[in-house]
C-alpha positions in Angstrom: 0.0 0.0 0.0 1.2 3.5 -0.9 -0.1 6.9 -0.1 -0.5 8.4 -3.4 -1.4 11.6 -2.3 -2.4 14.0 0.4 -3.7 17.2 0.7 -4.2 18.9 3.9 -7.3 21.5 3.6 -7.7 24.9 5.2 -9.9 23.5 7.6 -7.6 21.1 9.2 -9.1 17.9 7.1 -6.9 16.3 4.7 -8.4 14.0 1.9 -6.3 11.1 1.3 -5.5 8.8 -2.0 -3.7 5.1 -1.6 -2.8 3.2 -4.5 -3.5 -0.7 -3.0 -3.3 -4.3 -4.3 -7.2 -5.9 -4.7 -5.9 -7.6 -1.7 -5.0 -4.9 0.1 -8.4 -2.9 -0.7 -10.4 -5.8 -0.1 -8.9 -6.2 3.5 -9.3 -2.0 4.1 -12.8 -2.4 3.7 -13.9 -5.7 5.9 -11.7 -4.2 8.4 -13.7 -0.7 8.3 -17.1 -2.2 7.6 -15.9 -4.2 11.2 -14.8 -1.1 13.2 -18.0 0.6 11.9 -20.6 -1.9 13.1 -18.1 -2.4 16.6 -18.0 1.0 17.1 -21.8 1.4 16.5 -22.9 -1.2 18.7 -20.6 -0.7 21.5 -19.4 2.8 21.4 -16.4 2.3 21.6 -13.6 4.4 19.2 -10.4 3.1 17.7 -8.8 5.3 20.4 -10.0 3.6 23.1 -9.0 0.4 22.0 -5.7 1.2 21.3 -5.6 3.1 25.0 -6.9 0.1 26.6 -3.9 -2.2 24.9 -1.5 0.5 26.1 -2.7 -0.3 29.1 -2.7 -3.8 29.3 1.1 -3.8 27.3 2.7 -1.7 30.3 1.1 -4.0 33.2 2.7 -6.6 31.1 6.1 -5.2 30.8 6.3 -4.2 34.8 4.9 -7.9 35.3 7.8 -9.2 33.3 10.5 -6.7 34.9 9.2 -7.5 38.7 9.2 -11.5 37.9 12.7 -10.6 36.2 14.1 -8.6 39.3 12.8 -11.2 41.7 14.6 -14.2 39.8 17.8 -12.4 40.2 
């Protein structure tokens, strides 16, 4: 995938163009058809899913550095 173009708008919106494989555009659109109906069901955004795994990655890394301190 490659961004063909961008152009950023007075507004602060930018319009986006991606040259993709059939592939590629096939699995873009499952993915956002997904998010959409997630997102409308649930309420939940893209942001706060990638907050929550933030989340849950740190906890993991102090698990790991506590289990790795207390080894030693």
């Amino acid at each position: 995938m490659e961004v063909k173009e961008l152009k950023e708008h007075e507004d602060g919106s930018a319009t986006y163009q991606f040259d993709m494989t059939p592939e590629e555009h096939d699995a873009m659109c499952k993915n956002g058809i997904v998010w959409a109906i997630v997102s409308g069901i649930t309420g939940i955004s893209v942001n706060d899913v990638l907050a929550e795994y933030m989340a849950s990655l740190k906890e993991e890394v102090a698990e790991d550095e506590a289990k790795n301190q207390n080894d030693t």
